[in-house]
C-alpha positions in Angstrom: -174.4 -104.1 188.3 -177.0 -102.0 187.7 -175.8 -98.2 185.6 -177.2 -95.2 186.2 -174.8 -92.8 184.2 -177.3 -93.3 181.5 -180.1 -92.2 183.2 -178.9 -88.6 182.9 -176.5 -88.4 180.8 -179.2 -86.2 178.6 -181.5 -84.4 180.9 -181.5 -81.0 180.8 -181.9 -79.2 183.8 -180.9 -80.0 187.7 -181.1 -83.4 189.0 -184.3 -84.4 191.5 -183.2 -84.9 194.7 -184.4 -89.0 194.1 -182.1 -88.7 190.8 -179.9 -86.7 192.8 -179.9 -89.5 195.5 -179.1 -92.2 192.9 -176.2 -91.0 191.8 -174.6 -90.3 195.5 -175.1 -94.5 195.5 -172.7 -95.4 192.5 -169.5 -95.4 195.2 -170.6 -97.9 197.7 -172.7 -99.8 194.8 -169.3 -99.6 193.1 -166.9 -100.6 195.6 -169.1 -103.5 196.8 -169.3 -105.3 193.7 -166.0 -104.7 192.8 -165.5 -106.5 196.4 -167.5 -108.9 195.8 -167.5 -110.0 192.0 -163.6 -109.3 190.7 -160.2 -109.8 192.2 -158.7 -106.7 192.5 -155.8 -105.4 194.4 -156.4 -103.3 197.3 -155.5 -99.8 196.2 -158.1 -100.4 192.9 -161.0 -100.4 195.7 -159.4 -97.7 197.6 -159.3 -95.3 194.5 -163.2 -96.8 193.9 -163.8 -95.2 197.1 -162.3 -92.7 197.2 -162.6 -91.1 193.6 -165.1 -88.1 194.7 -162.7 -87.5 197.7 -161.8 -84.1 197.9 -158.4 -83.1 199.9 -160.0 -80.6 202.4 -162.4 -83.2 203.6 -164.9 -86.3 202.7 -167.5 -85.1 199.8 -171.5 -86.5 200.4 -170.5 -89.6 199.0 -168.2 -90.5 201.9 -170.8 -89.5 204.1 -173.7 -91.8 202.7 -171.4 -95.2 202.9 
């Protein structure tokens, strides 16, 4: 799995919206190798999904899966 944390963990300054864009994938990117690579129980890849989840409502990472 690729990581991008490291990407930006040192910029200065607002992310591009490509850079921007990369991030938003680390959810799905996340949740489908954790699907796909590790047994794990159920409510590991529900709190993989929903970790940016926000009470009020899905956040844009709900939106791009």
């Amino acid at each position: 799995m690729k990581r991008t944390h490291w990407l930006f963990k040192h910029k200065v300054g607002r992310l591009s919206s490509q850079e921007w864009n990369l991030i938003k994938t680390h959810v799905p990117k996340t949740v489908d190798y954790l699907h796909e690579h590790a047994c794990v129980p159920h409510a590991v890849l529900t709190i993989a999904k929903q970790h940016h989840e926000k009470l009020d409502g899905p956040t844009d990472s709900a939106k791009a899966r």
